[in-house]
C-alpha positions as CSV (number, residue, x, y, z in Angstrom):
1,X,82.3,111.6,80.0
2,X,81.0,108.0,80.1
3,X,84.5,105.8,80.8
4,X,84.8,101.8,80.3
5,X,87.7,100.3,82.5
6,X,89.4,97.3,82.7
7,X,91.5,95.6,85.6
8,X,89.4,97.5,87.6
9,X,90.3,94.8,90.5
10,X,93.3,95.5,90.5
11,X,96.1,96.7,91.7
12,X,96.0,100.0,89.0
13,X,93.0,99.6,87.8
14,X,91.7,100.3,91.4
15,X,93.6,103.0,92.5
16,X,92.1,104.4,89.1
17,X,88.6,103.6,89.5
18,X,88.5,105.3,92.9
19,X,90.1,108.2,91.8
20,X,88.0,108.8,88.6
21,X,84.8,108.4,90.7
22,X,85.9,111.5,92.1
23,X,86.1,113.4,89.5
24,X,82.9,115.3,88.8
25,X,83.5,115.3,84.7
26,X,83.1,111.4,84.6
27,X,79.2,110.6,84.8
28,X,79.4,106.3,84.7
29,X,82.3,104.3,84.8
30,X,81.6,101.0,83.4
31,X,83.7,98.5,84.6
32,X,84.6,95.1,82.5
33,X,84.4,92.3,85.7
34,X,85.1,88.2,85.3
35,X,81.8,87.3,87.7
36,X,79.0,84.5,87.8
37,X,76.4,87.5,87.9
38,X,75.6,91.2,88.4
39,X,75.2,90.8,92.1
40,X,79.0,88.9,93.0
41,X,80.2,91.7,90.0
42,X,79.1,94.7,91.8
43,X,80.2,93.2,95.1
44,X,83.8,93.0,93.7
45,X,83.7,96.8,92.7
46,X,81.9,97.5,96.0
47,X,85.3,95.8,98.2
48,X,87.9,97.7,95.9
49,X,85.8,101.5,97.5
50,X,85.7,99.9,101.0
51,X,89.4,98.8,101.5
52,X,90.3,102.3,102.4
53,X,86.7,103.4,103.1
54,X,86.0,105.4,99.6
55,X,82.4,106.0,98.5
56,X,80.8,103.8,95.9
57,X,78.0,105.3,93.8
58,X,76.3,102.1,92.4
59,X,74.6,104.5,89.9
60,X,77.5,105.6,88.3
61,X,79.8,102.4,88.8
62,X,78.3,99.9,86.7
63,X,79.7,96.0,86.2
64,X,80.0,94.9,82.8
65,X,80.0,91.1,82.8
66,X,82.8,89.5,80.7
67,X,86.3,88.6,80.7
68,X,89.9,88.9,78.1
69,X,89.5,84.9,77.7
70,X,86.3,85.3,76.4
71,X,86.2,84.2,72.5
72,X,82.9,86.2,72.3
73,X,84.3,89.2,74.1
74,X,84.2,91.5,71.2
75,X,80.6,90.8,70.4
76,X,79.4,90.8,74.2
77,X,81.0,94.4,74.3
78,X,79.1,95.3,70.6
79,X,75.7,93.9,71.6
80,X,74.9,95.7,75.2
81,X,73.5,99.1,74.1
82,X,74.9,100.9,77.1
83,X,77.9,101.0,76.0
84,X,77.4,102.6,72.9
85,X,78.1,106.2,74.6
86,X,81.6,105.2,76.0
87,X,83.6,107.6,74.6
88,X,86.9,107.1,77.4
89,X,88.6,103.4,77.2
90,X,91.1,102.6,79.9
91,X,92.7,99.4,79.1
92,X,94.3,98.5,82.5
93,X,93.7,94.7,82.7
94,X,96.9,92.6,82.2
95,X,98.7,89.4,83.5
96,X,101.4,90.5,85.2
97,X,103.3,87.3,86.2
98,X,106.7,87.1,85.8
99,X,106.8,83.2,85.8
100,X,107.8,81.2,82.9
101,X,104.7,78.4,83.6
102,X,102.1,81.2,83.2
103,X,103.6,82.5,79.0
104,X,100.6,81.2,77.5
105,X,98.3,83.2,79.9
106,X,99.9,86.1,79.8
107,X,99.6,86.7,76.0
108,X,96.1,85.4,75.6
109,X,95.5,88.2,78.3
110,X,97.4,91.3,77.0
111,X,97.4,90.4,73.2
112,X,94.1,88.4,72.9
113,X,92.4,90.1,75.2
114,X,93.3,93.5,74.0
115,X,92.5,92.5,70.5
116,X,89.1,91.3,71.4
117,X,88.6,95.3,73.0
118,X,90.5,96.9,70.5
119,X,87.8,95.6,68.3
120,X,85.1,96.8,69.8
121,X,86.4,100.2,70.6
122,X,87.5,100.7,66.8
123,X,83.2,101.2,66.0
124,X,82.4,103.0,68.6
125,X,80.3,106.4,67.6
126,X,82.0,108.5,70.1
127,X,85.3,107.2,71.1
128,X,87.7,110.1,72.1
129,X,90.4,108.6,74.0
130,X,91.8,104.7,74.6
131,X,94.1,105.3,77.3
132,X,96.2,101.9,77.5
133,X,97.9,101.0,80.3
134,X,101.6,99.6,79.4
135,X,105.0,99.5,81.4
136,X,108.4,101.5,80.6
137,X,110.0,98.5,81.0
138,X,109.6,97.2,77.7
139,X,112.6,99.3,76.7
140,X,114.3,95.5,77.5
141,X,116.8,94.3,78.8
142,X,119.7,95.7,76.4
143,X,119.4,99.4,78.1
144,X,121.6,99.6,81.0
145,X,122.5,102.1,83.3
146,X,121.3,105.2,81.9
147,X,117.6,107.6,81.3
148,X,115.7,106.2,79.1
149,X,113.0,108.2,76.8
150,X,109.8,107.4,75.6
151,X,110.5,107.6,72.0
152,X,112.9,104.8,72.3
153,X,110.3,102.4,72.7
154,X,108.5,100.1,71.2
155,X,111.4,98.7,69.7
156,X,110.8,95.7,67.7
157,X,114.7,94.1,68.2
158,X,114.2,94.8,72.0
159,X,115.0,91.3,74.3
160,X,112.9,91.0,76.6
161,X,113.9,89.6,80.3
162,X,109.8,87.8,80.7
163,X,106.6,87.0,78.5
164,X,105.1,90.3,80.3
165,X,107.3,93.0,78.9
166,X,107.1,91.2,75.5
167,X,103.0,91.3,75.5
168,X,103.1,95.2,76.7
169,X,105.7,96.1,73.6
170,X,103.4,94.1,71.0
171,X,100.1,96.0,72.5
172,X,101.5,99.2,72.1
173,X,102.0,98.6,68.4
174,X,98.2,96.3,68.3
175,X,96.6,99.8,69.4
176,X,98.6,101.9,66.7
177,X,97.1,98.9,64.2
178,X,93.6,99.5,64.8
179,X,93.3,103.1,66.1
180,X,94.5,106.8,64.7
181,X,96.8,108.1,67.1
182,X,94.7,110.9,67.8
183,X,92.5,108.7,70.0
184,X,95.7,107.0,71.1
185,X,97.3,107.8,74.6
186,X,99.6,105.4,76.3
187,X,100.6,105.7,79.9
188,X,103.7,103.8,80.9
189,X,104.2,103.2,84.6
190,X,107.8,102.4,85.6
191,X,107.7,99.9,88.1
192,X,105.0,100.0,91.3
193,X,105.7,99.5,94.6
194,X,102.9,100.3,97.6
195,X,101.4,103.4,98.1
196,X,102.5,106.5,99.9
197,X,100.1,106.8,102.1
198,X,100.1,105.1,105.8
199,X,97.1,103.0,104.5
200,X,97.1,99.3,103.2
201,X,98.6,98.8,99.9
202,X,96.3,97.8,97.0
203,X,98.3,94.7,96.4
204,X,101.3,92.7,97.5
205,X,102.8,92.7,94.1
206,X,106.3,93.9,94.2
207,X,106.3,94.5,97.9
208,X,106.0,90.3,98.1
209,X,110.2,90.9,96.3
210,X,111.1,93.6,99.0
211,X,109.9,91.5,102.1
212,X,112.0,88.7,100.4
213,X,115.1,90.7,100.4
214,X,114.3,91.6,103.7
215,X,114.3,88.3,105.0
216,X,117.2,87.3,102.9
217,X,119.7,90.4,104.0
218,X,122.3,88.3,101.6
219,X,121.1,89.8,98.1
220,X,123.0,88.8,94.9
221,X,122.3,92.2,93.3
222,X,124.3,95.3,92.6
223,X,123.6,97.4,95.2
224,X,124.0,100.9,93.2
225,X,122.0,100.5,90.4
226,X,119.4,102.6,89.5
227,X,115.6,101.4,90.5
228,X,112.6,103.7,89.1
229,X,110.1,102.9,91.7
230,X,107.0,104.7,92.0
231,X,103.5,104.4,94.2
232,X,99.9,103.1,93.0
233,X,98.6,106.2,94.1
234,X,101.0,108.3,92.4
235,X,100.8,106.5,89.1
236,X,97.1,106.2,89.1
237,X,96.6,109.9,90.0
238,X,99.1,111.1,87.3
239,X,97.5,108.5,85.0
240,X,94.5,110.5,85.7
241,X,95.4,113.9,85.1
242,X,96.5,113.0,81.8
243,X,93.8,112.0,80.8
244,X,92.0,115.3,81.4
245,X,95.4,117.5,80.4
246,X,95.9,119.6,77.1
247,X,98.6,116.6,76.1
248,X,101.3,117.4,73.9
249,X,102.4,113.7,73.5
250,X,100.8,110.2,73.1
251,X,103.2,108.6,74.8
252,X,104.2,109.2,78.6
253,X,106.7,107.7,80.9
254,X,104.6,107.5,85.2
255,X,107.8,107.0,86.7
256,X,110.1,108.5,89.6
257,X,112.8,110.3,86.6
258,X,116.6,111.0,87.8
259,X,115.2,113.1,90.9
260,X,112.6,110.2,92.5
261,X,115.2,106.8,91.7
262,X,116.2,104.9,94.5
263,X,118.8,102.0,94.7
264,X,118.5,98.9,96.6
265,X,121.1,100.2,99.6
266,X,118.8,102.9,100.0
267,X,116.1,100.6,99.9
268,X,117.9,98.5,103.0
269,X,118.3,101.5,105.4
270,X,115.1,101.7,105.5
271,X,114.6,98.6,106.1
272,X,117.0,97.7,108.5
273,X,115.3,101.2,110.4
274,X,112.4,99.3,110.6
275,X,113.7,95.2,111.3
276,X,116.6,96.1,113.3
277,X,116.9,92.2,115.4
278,X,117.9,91.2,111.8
279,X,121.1,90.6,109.9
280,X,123.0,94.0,108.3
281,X,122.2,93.8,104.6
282,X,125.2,92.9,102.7
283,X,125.1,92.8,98.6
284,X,127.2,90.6,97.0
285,X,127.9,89.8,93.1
286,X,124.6,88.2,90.7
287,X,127.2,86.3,89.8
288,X,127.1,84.2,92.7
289,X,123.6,83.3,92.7
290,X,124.1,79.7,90.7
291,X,126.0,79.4,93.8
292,X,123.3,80.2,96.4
293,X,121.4,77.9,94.4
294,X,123.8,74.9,94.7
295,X,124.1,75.5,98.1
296,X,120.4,74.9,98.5
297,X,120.4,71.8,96.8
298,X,123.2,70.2,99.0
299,X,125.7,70.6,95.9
300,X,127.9,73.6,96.2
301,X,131.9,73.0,96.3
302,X,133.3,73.3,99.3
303,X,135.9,75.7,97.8
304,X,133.3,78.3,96.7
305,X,133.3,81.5,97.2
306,X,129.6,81.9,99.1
307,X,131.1,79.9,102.0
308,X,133.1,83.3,102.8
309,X,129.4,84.5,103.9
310,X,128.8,81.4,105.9
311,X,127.0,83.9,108.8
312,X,124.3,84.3,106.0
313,X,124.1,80.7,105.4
314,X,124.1,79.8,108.8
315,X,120.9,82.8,109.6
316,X,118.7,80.9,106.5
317,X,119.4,77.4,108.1
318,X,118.2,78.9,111.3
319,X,115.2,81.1,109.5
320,X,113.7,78.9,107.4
321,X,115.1,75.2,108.1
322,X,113.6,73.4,105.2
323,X,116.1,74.7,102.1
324,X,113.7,74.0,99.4
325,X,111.6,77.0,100.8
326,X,115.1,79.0,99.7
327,X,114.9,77.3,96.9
328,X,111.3,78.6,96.0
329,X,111.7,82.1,97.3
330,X,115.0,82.7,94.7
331,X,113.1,80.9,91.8
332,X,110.2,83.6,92.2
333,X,113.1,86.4,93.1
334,X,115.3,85.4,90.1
335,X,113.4,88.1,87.3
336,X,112.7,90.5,90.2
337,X,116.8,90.6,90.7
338,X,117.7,90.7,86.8
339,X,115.2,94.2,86.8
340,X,117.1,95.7,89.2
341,X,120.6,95.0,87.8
342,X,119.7,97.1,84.6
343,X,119.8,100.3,86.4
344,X,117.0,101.8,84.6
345,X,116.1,105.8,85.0
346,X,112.6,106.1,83.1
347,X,112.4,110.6,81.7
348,X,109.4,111.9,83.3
349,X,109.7,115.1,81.9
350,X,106.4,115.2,79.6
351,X,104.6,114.1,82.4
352,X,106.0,117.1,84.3
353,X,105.5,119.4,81.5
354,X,101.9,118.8,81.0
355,X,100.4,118.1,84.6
356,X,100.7,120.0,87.2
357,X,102.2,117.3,90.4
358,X,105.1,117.0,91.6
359,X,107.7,114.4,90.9
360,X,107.4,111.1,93.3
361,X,108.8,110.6,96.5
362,X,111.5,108.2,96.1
363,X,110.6,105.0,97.2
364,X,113.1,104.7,100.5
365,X,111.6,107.5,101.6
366,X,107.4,106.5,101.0
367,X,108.0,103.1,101.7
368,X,108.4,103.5,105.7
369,X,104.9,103.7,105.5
370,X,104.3,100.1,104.6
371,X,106.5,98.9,106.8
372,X,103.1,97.4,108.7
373,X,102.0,95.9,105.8
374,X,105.5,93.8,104.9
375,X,106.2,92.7,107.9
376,X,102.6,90.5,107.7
377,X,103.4,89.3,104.1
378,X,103.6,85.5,103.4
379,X,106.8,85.5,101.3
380,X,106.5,81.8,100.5
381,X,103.2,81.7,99.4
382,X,104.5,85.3,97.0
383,X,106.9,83.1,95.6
384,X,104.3,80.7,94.3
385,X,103.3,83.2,92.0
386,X,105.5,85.7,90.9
């Protein structure tokens, strides 16, 4: 099997190339890498094996120059004869931001840039499978509180809580555009958190909105909902046997199902385990963030209800001084706090049913393990860039 990846940087795409290396049926890997040259491209690939000492086999890893900006994408991919026996494409480059400031960016990534890919893998002799990497999230914003099911998506009259979502919905029906859904299998992790392993995490993204409710301990969020959390190296390694399974779907939910979900209090003992000199965590209405807002401006009434927390207010003065750094840590926690209010349970029974692994730890229980790793994180600098 001769695979081509993208996002193999990242925080997925990683923890997959890694894992497919290991398998003896893949033979090259090649790996789609935004570089100057060969030498800085195979460098990049090189750091993602030796941050938790995994071997890299330059013979079998190989860098394909090129990026999902690129207006010649499409005919760089078509014109470099190597590629012509790719007959695996995992598609798991994407902007993930969450920020409003970054829209544009994130569909010329994950539409543009899968079009561009899309057509080149439509004329390739020997394509099999394009795996495509998507999220169960883009169910939207209008399921609450209850399982969702992988047939209920992708649903055209879906709202969509960011950009991101959005793109991942409108790929989903790109891919059915240009391929037959034979060749068609789409993997949709529910949302990533770490890794369970006592090893650094891949990336900060969605730890960074953990270690900001940490520091926070006041959390205008409802503390019961539902939260489908899973680990990169769970996702990626189910991802992975999937690939090689006798599949009975096209579609699959990665998540954590009724038996792995968490909730955010769960989430907090283990936290407050860990940073024990801090505040208790106390959860209060969403309602009251405007409020928390005002009151980081200078302008909340002095009749308001989030004065009845003063202790809270009082430990942010104290903990951060300067209020505009509150001011940048909620902006950047705002879409991470409207996720968790929608109490989302993603089915993982397929993946169950047709891959033999467990169902994930739930995520108070692996997390403990990074506890090392938040502690260090620059939640300010997170913020920045959702």
């Amino acid at each position: 099997m001769n695979l081509f990846l993208t996002g193999a940087t990242g925080l997925v795409g990683g923890e997959l190339l890694v894992t497919l290396s290991k398998r003896n049926e893949v033979e090259k890997i090649y790996c789609l890498i935004r570089s100057e040259n060969q030498q800085v491209a195979t460098q990049r690939l090189e750091k993602v094996f030796a941050l938790h000492n995994d071997t890299f086999d330059a013979a079998r890893i190989i860098p394909v120059l090129g990026n999902l900006f690129d207006d010649n994408l499409t005919d760089v991919l078509k014109s470099n004869p190597e590629l012509n026996n790719v007959d695996v494409i995992i598609h798991s480059a994407a902007n993930t931001s969450f920020s409003r400031f970054n829209d544009d960016l994130v569909e010329k990534a994950n539409i543009g840039g899968l079009t561009k890919i899309l057509l080149w893998a439509k004329e390739l002799p020997h394509l099999k499978t394009f795996l495509y990497i998507g999220t169960a999230t883009i169910c939207g914003k209008d399921v609450k509180d209850r399982v969702v099911h992988e047939d209920e998506s992708p649903n055209l009259n879906a709202t969509h809580l960011v950009k991101y979502t959005y793109t991942k919905m409108k790929g989903e029906l790109l891919i059915r555009e240009h391929l037959p859904e034979e060749k068609i299998l789409i993997a949709r992790p529910s949302i990533i958190m770490g890794d369970s392993r006592p090893i650094i995490p891949r990336s900060p993204v969605i730890l960074w909105a953990m270690a900001t409710i940490n520091h926070l301990r006041l959390i205008p969020v409802n503390e019961h909902a539902q939260l489908d959390i899973i680990p990169v190296d769970y996702a990626a390694q189910a991802i992975v046997k999937l690939l090689f399974a006798n599949r009975k779907y096209h579609v699959y939910h990665i998540s954590a199902g009724e038996e792995g979900a968490t909730t955010a209090l769960k989430l907090s003992r283990t936290l407050e385990d860990y940073f024990d000199e801090m505040p208790p965590f106390n959860f209060i209405s969403k309602s009251l963030l405007n409020q928390v807002k005002h009151w980081t401006k200078g302008k909340l009434q002095p009749d308001s209800e989030l004065y009845t927390y003063r202790k809270y207010l009082d430990y942010w003065k104290d903990s951060f001084e300067d209020k505009s750094k509150l001011r940048i840590l909620f902006s950047g926690l705002d879409p991470y706090l409207d996720f968790m209010e929608l109490g989302h349970v993603f089915d993982n029974k397929r993946l169950l049913e047709d891959v033999d692994m467990p169902n994930s730890e739930p995520a108070d229980v692996y997390i403990a393990n990074s506890m090392n790793f938040v502690e260090k994180l620059d939640i300010l600098e997170g913020a920045i860039d959702p």
